[in-house]
Backbone as XML, in Angstrom:
<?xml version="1.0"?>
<chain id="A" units="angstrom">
  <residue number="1" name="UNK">
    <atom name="N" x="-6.901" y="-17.562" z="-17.377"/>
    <atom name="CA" x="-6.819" y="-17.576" z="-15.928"/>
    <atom name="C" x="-5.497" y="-18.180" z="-15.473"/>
  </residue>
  <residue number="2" name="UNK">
    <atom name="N" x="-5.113" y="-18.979" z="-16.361"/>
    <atom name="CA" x="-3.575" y="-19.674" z="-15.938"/>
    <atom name="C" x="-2.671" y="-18.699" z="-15.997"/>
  </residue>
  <residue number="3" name="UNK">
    <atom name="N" x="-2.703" y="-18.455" z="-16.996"/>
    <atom name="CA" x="-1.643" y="-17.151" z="-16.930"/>
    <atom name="C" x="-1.885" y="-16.111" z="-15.926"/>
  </residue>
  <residue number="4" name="UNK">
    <atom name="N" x="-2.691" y="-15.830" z="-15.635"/>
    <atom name="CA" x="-2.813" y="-15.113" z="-14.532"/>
    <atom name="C" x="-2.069" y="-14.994" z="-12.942"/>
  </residue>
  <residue number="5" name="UNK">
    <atom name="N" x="-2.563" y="-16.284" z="-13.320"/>
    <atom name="CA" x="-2.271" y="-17.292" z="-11.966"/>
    <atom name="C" x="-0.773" y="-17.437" z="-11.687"/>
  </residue>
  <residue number="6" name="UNK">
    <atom name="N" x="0.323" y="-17.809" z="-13.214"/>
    <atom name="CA" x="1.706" y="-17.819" z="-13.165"/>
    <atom name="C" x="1.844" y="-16.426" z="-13.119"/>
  </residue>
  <residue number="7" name="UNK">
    <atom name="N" x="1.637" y="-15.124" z="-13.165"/>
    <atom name="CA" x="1.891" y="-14.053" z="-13.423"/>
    <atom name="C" x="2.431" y="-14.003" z="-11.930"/>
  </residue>
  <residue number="8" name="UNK">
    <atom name="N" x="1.153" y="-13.855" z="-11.140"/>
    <atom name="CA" x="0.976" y="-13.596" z="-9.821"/>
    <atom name="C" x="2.125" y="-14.333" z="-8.879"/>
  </residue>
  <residue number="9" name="UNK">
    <atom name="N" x="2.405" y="-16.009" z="-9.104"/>
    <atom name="CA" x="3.112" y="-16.538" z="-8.774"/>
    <atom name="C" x="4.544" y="-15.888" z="-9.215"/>
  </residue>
  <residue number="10" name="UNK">
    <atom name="N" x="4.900" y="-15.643" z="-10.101"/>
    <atom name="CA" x="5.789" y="-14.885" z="-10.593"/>
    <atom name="C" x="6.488" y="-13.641" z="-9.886"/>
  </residue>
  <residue number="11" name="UNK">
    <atom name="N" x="5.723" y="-12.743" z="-9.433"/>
    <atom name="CA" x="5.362" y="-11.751" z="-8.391"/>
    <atom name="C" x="5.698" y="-11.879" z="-7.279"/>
  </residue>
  <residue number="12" name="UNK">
    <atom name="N" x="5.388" y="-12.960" z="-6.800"/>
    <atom name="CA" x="5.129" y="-13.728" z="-5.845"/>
    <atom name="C" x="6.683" y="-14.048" z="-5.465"/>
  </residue>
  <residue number="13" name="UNK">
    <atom name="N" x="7.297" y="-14.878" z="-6.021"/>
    <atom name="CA" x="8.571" y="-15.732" z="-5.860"/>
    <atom name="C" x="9.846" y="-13.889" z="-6.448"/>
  </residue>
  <residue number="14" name="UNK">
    <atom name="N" x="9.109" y="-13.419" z="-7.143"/>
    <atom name="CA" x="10.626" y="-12.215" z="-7.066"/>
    <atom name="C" x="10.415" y="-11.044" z="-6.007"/>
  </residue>
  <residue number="15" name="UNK">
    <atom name="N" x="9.367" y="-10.819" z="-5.483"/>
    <atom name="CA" x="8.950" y="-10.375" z="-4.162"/>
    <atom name="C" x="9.767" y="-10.878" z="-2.896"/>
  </residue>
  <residue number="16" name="UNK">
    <atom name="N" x="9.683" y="-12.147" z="-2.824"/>
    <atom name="CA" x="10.403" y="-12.739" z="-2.160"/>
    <atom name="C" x="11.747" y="-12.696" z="-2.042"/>
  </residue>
  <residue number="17" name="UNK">
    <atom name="N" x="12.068" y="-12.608" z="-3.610"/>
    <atom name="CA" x="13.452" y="-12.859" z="-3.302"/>
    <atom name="C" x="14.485" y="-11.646" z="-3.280"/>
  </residue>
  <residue number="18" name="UNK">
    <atom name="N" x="13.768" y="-10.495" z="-3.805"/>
    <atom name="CA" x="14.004" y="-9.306" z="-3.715"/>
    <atom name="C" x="14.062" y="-8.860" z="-2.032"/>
  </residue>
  <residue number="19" name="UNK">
    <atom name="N" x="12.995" y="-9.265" z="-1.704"/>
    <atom name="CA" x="13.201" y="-9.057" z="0.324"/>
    <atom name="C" x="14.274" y="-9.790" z="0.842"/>
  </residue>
  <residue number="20" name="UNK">
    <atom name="N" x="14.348" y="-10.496" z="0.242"/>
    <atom name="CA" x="15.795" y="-11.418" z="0.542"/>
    <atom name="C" x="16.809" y="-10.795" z="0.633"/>
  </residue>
  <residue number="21" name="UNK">
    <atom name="N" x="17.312" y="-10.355" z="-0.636"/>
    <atom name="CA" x="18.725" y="-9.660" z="-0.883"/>
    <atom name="C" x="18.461" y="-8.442" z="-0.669"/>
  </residue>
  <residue number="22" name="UNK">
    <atom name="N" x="17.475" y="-7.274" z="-0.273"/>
    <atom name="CA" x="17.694" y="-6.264" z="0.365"/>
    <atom name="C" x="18.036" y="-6.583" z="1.897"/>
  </residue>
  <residue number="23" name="UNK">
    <atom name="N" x="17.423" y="-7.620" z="2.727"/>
    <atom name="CA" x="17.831" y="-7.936" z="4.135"/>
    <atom name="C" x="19.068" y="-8.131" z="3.958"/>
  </residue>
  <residue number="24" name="UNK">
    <atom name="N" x="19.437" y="-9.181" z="3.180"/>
    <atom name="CA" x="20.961" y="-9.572" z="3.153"/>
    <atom name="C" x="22.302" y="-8.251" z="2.995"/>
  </residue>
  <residue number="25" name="UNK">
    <atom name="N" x="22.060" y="-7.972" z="2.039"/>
    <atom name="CA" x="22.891" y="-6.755" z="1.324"/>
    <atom name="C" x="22.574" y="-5.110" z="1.844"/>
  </residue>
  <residue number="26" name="UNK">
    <atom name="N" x="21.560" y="-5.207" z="2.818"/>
    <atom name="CA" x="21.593" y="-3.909" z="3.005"/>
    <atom name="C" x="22.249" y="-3.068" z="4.333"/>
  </residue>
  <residue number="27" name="UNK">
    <atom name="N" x="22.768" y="-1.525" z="3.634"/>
    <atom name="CA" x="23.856" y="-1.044" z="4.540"/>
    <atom name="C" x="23.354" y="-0.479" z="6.179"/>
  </residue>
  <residue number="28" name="UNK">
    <atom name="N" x="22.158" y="-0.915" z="5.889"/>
    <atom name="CA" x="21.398" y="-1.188" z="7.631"/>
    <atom name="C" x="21.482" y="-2.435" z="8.821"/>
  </residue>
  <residue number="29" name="UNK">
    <atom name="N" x="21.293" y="-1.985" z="9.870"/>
    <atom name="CA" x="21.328" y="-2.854" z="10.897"/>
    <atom name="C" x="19.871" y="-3.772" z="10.667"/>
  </residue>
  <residue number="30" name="UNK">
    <atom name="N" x="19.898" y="-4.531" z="11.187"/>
    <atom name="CA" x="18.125" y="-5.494" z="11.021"/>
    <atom name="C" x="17.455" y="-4.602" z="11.574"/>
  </residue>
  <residue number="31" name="UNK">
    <atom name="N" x="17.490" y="-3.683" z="12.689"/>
    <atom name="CA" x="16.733" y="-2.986" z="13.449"/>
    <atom name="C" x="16.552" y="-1.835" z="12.846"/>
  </residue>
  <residue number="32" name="UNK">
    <atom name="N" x="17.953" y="-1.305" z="12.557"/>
    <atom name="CA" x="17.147" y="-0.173" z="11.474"/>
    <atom name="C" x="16.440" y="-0.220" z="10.296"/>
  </residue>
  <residue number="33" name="UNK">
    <atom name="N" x="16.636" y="-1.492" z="9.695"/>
    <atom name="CA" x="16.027" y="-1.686" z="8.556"/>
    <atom name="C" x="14.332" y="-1.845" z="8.626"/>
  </residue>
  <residue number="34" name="UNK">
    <atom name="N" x="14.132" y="-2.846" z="9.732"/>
    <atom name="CA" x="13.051" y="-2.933" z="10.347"/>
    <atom name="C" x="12.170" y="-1.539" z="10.917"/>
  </residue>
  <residue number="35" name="UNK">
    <atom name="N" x="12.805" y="-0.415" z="11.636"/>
    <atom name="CA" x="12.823" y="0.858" z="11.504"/>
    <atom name="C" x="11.911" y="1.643" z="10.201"/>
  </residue>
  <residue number="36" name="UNK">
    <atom name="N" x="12.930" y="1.019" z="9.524"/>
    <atom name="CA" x="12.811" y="1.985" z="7.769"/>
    <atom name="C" x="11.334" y="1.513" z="7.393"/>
  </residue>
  <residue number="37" name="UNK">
    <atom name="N" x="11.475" y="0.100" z="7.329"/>
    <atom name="CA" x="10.158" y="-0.166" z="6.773"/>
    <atom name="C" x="8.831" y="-0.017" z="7.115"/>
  </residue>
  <residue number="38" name="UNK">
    <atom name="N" x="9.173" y="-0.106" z="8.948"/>
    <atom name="CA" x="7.729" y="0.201" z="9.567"/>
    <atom name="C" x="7.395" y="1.736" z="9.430"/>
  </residue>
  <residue number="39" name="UNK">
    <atom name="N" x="8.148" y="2.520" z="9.153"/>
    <atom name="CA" x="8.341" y="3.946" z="8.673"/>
    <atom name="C" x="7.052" y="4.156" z="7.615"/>
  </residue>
  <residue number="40" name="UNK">
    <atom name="N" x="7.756" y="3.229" z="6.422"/>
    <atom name="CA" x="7.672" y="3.529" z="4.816"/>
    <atom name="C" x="5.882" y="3.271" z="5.181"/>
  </residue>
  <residue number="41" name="UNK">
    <atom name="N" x="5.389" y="2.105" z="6.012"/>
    <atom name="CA" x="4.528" y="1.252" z="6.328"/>
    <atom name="C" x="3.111" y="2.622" z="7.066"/>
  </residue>
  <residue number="42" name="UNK">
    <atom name="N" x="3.886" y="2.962" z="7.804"/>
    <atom name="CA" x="2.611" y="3.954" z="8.486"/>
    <atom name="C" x="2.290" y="4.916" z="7.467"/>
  </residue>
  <residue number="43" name="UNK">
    <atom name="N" x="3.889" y="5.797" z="6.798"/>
    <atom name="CA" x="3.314" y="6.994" z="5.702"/>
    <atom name="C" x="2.514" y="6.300" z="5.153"/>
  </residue>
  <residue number="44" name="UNK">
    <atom name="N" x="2.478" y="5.349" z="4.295"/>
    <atom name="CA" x="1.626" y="4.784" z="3.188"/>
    <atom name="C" x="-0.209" y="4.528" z="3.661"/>
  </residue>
  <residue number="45" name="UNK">
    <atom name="N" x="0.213" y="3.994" z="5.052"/>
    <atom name="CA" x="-0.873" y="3.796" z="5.597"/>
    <atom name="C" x="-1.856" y="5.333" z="5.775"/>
  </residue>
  <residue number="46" name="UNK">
    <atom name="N" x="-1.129" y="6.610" z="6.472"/>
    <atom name="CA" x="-1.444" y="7.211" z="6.818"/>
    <atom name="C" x="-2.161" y="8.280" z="5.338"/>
  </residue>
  <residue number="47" name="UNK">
    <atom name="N" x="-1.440" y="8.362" z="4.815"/>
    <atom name="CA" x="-1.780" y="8.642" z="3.231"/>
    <atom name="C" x="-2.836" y="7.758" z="2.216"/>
  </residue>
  <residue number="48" name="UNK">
    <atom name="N" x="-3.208" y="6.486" z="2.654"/>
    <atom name="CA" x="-4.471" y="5.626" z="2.281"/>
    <atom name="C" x="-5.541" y="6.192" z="3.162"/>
  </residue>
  <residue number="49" name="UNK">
    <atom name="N" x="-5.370" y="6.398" z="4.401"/>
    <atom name="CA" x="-6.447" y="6.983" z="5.498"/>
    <atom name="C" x="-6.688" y="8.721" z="4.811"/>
  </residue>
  <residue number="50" name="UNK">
    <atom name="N" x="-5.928" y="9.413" z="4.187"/>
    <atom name="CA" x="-6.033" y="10.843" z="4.450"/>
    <atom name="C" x="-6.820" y="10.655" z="3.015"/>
  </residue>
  <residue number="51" name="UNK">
    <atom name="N" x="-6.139" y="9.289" z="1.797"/>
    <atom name="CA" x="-7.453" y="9.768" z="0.617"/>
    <atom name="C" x="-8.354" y="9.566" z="0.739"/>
  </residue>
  <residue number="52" name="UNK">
    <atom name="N" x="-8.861" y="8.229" z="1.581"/>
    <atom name="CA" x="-9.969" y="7.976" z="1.777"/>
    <atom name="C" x="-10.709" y="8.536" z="2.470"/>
  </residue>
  <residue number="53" name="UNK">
    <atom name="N" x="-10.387" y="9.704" z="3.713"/>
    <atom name="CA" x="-11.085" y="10.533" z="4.380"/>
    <atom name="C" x="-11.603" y="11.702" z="3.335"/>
  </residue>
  <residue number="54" name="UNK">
    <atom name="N" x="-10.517" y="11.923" z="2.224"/>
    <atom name="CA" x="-10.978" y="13.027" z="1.308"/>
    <atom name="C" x="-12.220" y="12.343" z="0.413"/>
  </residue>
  <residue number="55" name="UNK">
    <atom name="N" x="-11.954" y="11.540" z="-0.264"/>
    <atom name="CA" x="-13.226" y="10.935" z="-1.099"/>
    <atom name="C" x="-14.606" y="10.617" z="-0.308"/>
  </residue>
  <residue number="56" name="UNK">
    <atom name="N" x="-14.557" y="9.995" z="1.103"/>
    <atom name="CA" x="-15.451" y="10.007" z="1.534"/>
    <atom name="C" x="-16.320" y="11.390" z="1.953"/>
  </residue>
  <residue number="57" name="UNK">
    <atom name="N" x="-15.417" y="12.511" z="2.021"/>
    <atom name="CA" x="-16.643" y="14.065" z="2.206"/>
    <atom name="C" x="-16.828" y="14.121" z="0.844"/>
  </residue>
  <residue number="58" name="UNK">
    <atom name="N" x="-15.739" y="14.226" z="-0.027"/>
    <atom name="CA" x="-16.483" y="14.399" z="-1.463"/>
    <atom name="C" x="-17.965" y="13.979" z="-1.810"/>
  </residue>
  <residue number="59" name="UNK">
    <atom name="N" x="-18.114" y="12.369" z="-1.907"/>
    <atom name="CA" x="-19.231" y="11.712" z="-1.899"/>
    <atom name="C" x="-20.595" y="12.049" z="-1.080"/>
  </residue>
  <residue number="60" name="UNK">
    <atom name="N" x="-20.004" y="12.231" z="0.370"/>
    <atom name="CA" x="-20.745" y="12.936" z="1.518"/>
    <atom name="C" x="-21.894" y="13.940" z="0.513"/>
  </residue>
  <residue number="61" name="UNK">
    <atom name="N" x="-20.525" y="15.198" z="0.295"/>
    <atom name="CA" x="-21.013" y="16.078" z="-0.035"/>
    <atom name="C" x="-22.460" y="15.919" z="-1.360"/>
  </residue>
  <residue number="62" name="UNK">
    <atom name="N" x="-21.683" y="15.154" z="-2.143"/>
    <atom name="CA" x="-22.047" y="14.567" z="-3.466"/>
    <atom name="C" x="-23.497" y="14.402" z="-2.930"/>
  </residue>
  <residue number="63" name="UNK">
    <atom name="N" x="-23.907" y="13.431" z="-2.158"/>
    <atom name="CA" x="-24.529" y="12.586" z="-2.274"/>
    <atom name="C" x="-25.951" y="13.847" z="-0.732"/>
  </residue>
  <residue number="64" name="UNK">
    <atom name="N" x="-25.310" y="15.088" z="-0.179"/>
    <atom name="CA" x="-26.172" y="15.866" z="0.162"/>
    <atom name="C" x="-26.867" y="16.584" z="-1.114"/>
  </residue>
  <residue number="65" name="UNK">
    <atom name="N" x="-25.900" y="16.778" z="-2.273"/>
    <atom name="CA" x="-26.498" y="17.788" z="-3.159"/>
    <atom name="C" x="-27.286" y="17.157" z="-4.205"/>
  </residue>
  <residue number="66" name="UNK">
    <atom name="N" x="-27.489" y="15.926" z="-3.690"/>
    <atom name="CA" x="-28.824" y="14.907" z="-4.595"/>
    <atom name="C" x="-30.067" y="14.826" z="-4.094"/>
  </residue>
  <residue number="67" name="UNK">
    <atom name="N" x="-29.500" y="14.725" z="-2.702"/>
    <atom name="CA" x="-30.561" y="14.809" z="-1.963"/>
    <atom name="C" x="-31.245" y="16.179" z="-1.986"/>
  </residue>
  <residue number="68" name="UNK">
    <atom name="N" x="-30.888" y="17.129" z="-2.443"/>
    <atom name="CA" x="-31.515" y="18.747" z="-1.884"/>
    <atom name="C" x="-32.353" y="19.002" z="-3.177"/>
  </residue>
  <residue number="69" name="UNK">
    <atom name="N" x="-31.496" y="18.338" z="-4.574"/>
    <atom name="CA" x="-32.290" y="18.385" z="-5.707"/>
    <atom name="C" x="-33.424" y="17.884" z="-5.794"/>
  </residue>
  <residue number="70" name="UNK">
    <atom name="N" x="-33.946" y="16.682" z="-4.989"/>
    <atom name="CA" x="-35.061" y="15.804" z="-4.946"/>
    <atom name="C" x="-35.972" y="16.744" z="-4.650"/>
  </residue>
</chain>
């Protein structure tokens, strides 16, 4: 579990510091950068919503054609 724990922390602190030096060093304005990410932020979002809308009829479905077998 310790190790775990430093893993995560690990993660944790180069996460950080990686957001760091892309703010710092990057060939964007803060606003566009801010831009970019809230961008990257909705696709991802919007693409978590579209699998989970797909798996949930799957199951839907799944879970009518158990019921019809009964």
């Amino acid at each position: 579990m310790r190790k775990f724990l430093s893993m995560l922390l690990g993660l944790g602190i180069g996460w950080a510091i990686g957001t760091l030096l892309v703010t710092f060093f990057a060939p964007l304005t803060s606003d566009e950068l801010r831009e970019t990410w809230q961008d990257h932020y909705e696709r991802a979002l919007a693409a978590g919503r579209a699998a989970s809308a797909r798996r949930r009829a799957e199951l839907e479905q799944e879970l009518e054609e158990l019921g019809k077998g009964s």
